[in-house]
NUSE-337704 format. One record per residue (C-alpha): residue in one letter; x, y, z; residue number from 1. Coordinates in steps of 0.02 Angstrom, whole numbers, plus 50000, padded with zeros to 5 digits. Layout:
N
("A" (X Y Z) NUM),
...
//
This chain:
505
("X" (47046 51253 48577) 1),
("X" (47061 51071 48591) 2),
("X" (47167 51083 48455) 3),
("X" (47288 51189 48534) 4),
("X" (47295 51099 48708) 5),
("X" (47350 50943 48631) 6),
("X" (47487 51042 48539) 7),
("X" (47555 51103 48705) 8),
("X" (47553 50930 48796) 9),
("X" (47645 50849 48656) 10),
("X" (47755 50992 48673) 11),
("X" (47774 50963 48863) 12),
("X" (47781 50781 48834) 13),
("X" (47933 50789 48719) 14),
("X" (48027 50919 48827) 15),
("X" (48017 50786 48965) 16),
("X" (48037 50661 48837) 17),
("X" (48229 50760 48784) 18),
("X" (48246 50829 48967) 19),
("X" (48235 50640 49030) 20),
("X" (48361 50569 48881) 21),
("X" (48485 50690 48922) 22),
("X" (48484 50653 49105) 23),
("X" (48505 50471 49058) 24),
("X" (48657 50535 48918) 25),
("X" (48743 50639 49066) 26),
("X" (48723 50517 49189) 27),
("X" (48805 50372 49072) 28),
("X" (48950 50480 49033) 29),
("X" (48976 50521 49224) 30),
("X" (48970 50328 49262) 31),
("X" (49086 50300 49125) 32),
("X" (49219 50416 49140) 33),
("X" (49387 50353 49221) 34),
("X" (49376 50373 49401) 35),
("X" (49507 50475 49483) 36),
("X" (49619 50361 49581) 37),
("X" (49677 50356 49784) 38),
("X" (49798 50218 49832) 39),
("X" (49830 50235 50035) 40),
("X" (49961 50148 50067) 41),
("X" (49988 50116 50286) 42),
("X" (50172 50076 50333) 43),
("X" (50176 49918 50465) 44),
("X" (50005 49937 50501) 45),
("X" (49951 49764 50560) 46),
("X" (49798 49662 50521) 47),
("X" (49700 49678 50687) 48),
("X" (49738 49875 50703) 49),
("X" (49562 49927 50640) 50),
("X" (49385 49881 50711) 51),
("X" (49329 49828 50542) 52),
("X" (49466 49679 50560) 53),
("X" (49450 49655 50747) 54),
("X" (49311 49694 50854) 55),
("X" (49466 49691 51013) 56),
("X" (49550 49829 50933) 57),
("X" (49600 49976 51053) 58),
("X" (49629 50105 50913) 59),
("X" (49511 50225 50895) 60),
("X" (49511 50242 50683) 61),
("X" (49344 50342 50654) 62),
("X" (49391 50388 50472) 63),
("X" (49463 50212 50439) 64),
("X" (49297 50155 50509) 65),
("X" (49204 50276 50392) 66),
("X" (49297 50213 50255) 67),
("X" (49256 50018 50278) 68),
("X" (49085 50066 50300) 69),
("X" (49077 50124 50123) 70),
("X" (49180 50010 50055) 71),
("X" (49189 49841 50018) 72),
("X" (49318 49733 50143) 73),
("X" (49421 49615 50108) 74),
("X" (49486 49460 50220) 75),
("X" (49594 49373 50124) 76),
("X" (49721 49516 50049) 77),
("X" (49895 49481 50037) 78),
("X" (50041 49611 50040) 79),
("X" (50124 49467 49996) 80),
("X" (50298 49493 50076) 81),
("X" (50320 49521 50245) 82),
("X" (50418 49683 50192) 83),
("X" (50410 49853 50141) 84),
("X" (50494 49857 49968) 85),
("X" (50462 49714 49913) 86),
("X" (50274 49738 49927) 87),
("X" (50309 49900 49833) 88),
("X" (50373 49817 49698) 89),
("X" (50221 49705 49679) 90),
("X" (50089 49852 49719) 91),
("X" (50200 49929 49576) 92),
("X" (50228 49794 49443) 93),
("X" (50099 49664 49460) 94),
("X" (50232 49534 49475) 95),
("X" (50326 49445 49647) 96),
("X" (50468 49508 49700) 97),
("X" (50577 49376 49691) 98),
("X" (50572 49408 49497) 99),
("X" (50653 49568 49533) 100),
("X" (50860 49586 49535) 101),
("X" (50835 49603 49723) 102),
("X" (50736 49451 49742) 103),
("X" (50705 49467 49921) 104),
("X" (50726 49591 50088) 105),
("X" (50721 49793 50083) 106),
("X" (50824 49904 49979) 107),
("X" (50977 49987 50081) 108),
("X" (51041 50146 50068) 109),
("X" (51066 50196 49873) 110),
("X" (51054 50046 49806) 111),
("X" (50995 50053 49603) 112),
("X" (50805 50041 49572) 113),
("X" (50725 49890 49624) 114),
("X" (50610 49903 49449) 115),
("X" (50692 49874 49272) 116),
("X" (50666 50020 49144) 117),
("X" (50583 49937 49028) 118),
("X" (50444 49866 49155) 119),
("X" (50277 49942 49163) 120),
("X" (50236 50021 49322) 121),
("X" (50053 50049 49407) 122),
("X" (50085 50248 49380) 123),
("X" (50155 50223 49202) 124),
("X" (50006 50134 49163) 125),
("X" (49912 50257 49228) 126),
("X" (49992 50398 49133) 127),
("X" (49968 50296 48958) 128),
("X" (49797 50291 49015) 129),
("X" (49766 50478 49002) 130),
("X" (49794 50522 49188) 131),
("X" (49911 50639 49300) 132),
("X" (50022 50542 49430) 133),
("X" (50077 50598 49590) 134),
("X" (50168 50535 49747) 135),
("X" (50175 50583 49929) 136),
("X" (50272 50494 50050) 137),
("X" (50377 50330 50059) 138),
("X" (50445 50254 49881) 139),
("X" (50583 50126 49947) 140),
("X" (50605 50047 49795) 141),
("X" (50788 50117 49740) 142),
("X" (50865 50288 49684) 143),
("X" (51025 50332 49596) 144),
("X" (51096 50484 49682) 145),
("X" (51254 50583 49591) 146),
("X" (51419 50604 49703) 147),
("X" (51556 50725 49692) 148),
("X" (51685 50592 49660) 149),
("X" (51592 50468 49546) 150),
("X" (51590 50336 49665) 151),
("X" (51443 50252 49781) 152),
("X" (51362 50348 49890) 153),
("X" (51448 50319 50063) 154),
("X" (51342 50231 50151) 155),
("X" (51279 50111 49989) 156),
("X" (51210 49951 50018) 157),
("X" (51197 49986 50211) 158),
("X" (51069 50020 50322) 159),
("X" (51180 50156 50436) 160),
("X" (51333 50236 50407) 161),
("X" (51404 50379 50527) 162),
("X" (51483 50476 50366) 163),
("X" (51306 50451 50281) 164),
("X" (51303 50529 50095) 165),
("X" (51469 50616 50134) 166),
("X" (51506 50617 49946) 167),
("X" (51356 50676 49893) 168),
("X" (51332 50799 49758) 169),
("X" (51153 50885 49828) 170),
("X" (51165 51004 49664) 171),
("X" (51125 50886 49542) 172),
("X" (50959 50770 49488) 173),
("X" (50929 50595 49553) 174),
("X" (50901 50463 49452) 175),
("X" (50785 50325 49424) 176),
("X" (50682 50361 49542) 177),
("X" (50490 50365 49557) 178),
("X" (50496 50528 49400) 179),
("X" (50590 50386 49317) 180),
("X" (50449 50268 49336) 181),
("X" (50269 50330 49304) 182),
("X" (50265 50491 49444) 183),
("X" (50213 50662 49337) 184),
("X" (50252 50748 49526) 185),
("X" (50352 50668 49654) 186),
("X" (50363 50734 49859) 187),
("X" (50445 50627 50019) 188),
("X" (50603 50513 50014) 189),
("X" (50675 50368 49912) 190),
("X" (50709 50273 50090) 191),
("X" (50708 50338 50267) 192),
("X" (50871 50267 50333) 193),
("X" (50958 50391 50164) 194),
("X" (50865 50539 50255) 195),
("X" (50836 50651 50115) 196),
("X" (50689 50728 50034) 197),
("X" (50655 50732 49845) 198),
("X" (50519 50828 49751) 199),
("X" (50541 50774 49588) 200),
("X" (50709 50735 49531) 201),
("X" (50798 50848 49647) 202),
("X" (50861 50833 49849) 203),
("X" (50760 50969 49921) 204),
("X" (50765 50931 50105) 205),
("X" (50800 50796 50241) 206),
("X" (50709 50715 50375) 207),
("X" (50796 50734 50547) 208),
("X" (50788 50551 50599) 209),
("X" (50812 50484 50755) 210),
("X" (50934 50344 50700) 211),
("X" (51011 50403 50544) 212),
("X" (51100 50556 50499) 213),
("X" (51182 50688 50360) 214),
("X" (51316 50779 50490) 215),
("X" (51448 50695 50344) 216),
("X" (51349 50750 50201) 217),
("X" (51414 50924 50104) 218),
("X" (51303 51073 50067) 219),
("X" (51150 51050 50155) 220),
("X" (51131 51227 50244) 221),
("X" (51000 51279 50103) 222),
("X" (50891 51097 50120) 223),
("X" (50736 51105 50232) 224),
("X" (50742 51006 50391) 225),
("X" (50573 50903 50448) 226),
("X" (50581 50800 50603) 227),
("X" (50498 50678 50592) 228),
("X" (50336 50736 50684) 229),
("X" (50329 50855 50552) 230),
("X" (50343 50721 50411) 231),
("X" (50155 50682 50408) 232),
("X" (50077 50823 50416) 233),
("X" (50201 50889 50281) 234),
("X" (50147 50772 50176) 235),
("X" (49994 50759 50185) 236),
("X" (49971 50964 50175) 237),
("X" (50052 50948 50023) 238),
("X" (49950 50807 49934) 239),
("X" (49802 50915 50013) 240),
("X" (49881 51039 49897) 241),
("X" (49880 50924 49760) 242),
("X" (49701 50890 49764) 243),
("X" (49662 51062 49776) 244),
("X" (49760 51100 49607) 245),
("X" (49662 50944 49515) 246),
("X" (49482 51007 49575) 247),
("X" (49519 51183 49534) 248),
("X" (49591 51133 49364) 249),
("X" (49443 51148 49209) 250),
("X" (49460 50968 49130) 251),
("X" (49420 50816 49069) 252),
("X" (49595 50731 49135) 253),
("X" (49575 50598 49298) 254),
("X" (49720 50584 49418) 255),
("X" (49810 50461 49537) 256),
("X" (49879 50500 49709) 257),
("X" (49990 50391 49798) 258),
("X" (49973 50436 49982) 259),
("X" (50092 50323 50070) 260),
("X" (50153 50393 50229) 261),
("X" (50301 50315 50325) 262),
("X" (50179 50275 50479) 263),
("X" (50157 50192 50599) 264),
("X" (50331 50111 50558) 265),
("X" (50456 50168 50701) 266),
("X" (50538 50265 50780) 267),
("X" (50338 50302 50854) 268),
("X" (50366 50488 50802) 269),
("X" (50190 50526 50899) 270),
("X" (50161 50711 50888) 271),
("X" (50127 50765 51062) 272),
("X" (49954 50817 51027) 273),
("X" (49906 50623 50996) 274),
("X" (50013 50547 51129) 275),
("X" (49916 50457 51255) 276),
("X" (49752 50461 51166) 277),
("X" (49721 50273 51128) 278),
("X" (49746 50109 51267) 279),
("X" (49874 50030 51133) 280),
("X" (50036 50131 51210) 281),
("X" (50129 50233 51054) 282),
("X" (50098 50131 50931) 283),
("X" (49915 50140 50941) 284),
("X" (49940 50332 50951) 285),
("X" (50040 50350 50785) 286),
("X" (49896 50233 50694) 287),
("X" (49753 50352 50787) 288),
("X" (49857 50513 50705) 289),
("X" (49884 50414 50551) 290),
("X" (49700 50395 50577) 291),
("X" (49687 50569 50573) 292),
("X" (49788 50629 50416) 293),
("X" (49674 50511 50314) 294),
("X" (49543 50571 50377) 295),
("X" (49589 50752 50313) 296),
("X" (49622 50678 50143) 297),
("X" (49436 50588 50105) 298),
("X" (49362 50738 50190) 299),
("X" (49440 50855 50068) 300),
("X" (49374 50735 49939) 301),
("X" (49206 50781 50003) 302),
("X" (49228 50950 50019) 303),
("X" (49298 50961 49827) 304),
("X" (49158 50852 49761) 305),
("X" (49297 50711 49710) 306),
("X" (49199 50576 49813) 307),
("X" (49102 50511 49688) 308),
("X" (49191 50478 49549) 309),
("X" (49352 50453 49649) 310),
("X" (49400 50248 49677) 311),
("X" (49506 50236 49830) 312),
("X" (49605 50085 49878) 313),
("X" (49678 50065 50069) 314),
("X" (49795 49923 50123) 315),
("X" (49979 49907 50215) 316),
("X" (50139 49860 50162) 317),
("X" (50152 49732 50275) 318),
("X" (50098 49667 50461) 319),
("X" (50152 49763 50604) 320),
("X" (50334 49706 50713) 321),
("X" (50216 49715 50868) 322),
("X" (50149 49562 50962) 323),
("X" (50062 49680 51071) 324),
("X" (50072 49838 51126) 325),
("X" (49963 49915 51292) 326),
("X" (49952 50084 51351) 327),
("X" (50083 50087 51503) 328),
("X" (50224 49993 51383) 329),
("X" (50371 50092 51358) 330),
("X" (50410 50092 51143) 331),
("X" (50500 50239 51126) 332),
("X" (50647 50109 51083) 333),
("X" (50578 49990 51009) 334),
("X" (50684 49923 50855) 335),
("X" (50681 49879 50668) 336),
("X" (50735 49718 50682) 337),
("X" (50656 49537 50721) 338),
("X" (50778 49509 50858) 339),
("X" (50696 49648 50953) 340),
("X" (50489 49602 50960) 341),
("X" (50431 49670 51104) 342),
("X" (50373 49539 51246) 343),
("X" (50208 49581 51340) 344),
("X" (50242 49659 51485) 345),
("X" (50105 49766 51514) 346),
("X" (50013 49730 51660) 347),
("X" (49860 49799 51587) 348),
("X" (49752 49774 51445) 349),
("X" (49826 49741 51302) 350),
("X" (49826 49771 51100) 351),
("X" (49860 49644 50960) 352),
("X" (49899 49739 50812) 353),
("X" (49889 49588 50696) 354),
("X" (49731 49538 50782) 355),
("X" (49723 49347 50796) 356),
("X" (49854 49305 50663) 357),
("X" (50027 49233 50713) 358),
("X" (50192 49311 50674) 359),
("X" (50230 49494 50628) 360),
("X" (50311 49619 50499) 361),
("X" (50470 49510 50429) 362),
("X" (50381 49333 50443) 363),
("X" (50284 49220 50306) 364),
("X" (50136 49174 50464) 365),
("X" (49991 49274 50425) 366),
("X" (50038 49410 50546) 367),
("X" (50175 49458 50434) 368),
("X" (50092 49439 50256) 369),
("X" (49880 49464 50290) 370),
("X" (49830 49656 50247) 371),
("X" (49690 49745 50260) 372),
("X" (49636 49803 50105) 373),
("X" (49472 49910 50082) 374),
("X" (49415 49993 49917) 375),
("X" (49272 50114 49883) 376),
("X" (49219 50181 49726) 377),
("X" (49027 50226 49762) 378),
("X" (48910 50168 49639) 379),
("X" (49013 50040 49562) 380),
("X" (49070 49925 49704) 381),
("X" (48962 49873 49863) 382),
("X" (48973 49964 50032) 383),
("X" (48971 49882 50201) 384),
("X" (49018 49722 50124) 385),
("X" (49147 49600 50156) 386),
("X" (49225 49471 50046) 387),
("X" (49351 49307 50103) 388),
("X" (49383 49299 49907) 389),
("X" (49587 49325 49877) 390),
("X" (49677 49482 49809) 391),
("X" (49864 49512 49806) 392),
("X" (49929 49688 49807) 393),
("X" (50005 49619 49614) 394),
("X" (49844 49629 49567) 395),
("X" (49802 49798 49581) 396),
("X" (49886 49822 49399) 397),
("X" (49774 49722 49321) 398),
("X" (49632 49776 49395) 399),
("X" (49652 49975 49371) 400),
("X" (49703 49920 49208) 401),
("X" (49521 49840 49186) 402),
("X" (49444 49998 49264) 403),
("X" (49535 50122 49154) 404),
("X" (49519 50016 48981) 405),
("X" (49700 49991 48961) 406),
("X" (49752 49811 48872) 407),
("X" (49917 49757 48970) 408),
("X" (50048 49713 48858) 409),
("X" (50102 49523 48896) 410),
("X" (50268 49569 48953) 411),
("X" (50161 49653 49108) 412),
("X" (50069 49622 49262) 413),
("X" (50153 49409 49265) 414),
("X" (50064 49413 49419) 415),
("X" (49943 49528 49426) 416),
("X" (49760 49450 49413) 417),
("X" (49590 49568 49379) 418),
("X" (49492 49565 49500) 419),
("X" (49366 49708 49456) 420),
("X" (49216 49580 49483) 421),
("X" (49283 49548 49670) 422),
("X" (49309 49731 49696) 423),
("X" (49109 49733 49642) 424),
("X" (49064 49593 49750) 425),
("X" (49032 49480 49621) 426),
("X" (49112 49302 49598) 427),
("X" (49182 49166 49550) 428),
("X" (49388 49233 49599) 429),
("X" (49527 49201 49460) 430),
("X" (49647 49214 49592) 431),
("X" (49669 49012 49660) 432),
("X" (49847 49034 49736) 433),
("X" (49959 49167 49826) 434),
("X" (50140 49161 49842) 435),
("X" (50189 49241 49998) 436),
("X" (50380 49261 50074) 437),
("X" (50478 49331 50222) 438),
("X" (50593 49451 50231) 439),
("X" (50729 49320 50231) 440),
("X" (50664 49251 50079) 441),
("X" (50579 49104 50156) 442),
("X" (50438 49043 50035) 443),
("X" (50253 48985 50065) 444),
("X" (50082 48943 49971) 445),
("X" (49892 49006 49997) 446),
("X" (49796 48881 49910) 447),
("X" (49622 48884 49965) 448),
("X" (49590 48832 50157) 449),
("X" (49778 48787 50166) 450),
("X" (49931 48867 50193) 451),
("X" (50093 48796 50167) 452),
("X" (50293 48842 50224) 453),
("X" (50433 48802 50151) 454),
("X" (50537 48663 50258) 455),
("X" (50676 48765 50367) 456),
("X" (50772 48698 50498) 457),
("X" (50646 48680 50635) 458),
("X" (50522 48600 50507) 459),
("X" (50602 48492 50388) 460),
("X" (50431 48436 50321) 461),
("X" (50374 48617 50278) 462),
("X" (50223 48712 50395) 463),
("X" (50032 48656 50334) 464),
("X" (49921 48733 50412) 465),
("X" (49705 48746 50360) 466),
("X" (49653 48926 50401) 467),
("X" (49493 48862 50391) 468),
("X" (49485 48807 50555) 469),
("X" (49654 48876 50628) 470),
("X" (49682 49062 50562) 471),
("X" (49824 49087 50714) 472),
("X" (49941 48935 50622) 473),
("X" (49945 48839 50812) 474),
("X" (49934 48647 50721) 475),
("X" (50069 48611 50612) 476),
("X" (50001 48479 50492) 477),
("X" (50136 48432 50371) 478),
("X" (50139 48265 50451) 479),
("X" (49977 48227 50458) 480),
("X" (49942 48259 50290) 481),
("X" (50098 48240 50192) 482),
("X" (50014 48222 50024) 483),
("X" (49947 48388 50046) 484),
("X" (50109 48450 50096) 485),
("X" (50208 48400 49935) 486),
("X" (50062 48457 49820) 487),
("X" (50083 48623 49906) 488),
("X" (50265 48641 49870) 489),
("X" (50252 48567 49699) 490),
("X" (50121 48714 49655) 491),
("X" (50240 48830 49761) 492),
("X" (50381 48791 49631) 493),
("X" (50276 48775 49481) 494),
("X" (50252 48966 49508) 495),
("X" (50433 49002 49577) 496),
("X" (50489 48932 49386) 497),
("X" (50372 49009 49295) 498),
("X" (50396 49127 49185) 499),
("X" (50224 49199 49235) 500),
("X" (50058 49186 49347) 501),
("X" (49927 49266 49266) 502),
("X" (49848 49281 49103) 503),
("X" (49758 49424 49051) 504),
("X" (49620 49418 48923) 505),
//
């Protein structure tokens, strides 16, 4: 009888023994398998827009909020130009932008793509990798589009044009666009001031814009229309959609969503439904609805048991164009263009979208350059945790690259570091230096507690400034410390000639 008892409880013991390894086996190969990827990517969202970045904010952003709280923060994240397509470019390539043809400011209307063929791209990457590749929003980095008489788009290598894609042929495939370029599924436009709509490779509908028009353009009576209130949650419905498809699919293949809505960048296309809900005037409404799209995107996460094994990465292309912005200001107006920052004239309380740094959206001051940037993949990198260590949105190639396993070839990523281990909270930083420019190509330097300008005409020593101890850039010291100052620019052309930054291991 003994006999027999002993039988069964070394039975029992290696059922719990097996049941036990193959928990441990399952939960290795959960932990190990490539994370689905989220990149949310804000349009002129400034620094000091979100509570987790400044405790002043007047922004309500409860799902932003949510998100930093699981995440880990970071302070010191660079765009690193003061503009939307060239920050593209670098999210995209791992390298500057003034290595690109463009070399600095936004695309215009039509122009050819910003990225050479033969240059690996973040979604390419990805799709060597093993994963599908999808994009919602905002590319900005350069289209071909066919005409009817073989000639430029009219309108190319503008901004506006009254007779806007007149020549046109809507019929026909685009070209070297984001299908062109790592996307398996493409949805939203090349470049807002063009007006049109692409899924894939073809012109499926336009955006009704407020300053830009297709009256000229031939053809478009079958195209859907979208005002622009209707842009975001068309989007966003439709990358819903996306993630839908993906859960509902049986297998083993990760994907990565680009969610990069064209918001809050002007005109403040505030559906009426979110106007007047935050103390920041329009602009704070369009980041509180903004808010609220995201929101719907990590919720559906949740709700499709993506969360944990999803790694999600939130920044913005650059700062905001506001100084401040207050509830009773009137922005309905309000210009793309430096000429036009709005003065404070509220005689309330006011906002400061770029918190306490100086300068906005187009300049190399912090205002224009700083992003927030918070990532969360649970179980892998720390939540409610904040770093000052610095990251570049170059280096999210290298660092997805680490997370997925993929060796970049050397031709790839010249300036994109990996910083996995800062992601995870861990240190020392590779990254010593960031190269950061304006959107009229004026050059500067983070190198530790300094920051350094290029000399212009109003400093013809250069701007040094230590953000140790001044983060707004009030006290100029180039002539205090001129030393400093020329070691700055000689590392700030050291880069600018070489023929890389990084090295990957």
């Amino acid at each position: 009888m003994i006999y027999y008892r002993e039988i069964r409880a070394t039975k029992l013991l290696y059922l719990i023994t097996f049941f036990l390894i193959g928990i441990s086996i399952q939960g290795w190969s959960q932990s190990s398998a490539q994370p689905n990827i989220l990149i949310i990517l804000a349009d002129d969202l400034g620094y000091g827009d979100l509570k987790p970045y400044n405790r002043n904010s007047l922004i309500p952003t409860p799902n932003l909020n949510r998100l930093a709280d699981e995440s880990i923060r970071l302070t010191n994240a660079y765009c690193p130009v003061a503009v939307c397509s060239p920050s593209r470019y670098s999210l995209m390539t791992g390298q500057y932008a003034f290595r690109s043809w463009k070399k600095s400011g936004v695309m215009r209307n039509y122009e050819r793509s910003m990225i050479d063929a033969n240059l690996l791209t973040l979604p390419e990457m990805l799709q060597k990798a093993g994963y599908t590749t999808a994009g919602f929003g905002k590319w900005h980095l350069g289209t071909t589009f066919p005409t009817l008489d073989g000639k430029n788009p009219v309108g190319y290598g503008q901004f506006r044009d009254d007779n806007n894609g007149a020549n046109l042929d809507l019929s026909r495939p685009v070209s070297d666009g984001p299908l062109d370029h790592g996307f398996d599924y493409w949805l939203g436009f090349s470049c807002a001031s063009e007006c049109w709509i692409l899924e894939n490779n073809q012109i499926m509908g336009a955006i009704q814009h407020d300053l830009y028009t297709i009256e000229a353009a031939q053809n478009t009576e079958t195209l859907e229309k979208y005002s622009l209130e209707e842009y975001l949650p068309y989007v966003t419905n439709n990358a819903l959609s996306y993630l839908e498809e993906q859960a509902s699919q049986d297998k083993e293949q990760p994907f990565f969503l680009y969610y990069a809505p064209y918001v809050p960048h002007i005109p403040l296309a505030v559906n009426e439904s979110f106007q007047g809900k935050t103390d920041a005037g329009l602009y704070g409404d369009y980041v509180y609805e903004l808010d609220h799209y995201i929101g719907q995107i990590l919720d559906a996460l949740d709700r499709l048991a993506l969360t944990d094994n999803t790694l999600v990465l939130f920044a913005s292309d650059n700062g905001s164009q506001f100084v401040v912005t207050a509830r009773d200001m009137d922005l309905e107006n309000a210009s793309n263009s430096p000429e036009n920052v709005q003065d404070d004239n509220s005689s309330g309380e006011v906002h400061h979208p770029n918190g306490p740094l100086r300068g906005t959206k187009w300049t190399a001051w912090e205002g224009g350059v700083r992003t927030p940037l918070i990532a969360r993949w649970p179980g892998h990198f720390p939540a409610t945790q904040s770093s000052d260590q610095f990251f570049a949105l170059n280096d999210v190639l290298a660092t997805l690259a680490s997370v997925v396993d993929y060796e970049l070839p050397d031709d790839s990523g010249r300036d994109s570091y990996n910083l996995l281990p800062v992601l995870m909270g861990k240190e020392p930083n590779t990254r010593e230096t960031v190269v950061v420019e304006s959107s009229g190509g004026r050059m500067g330097l983070r190198w530790g507690k300094w920051k350094f300008l290029a000399p212009d005409k109003k400093n013809p020593d250069g701007e040094l400034y230590d953000l140790s101890t001044d983060l707004s850039e009030s006290i100029n010291l180039a002539k205090n410390y001129p030393e400093e100052g020329k070691k700055m620019q000689q590392k700030l052309n050291d880069i600018l000639k070489s023929e890389r930054s990084a090295t990957h291991p």
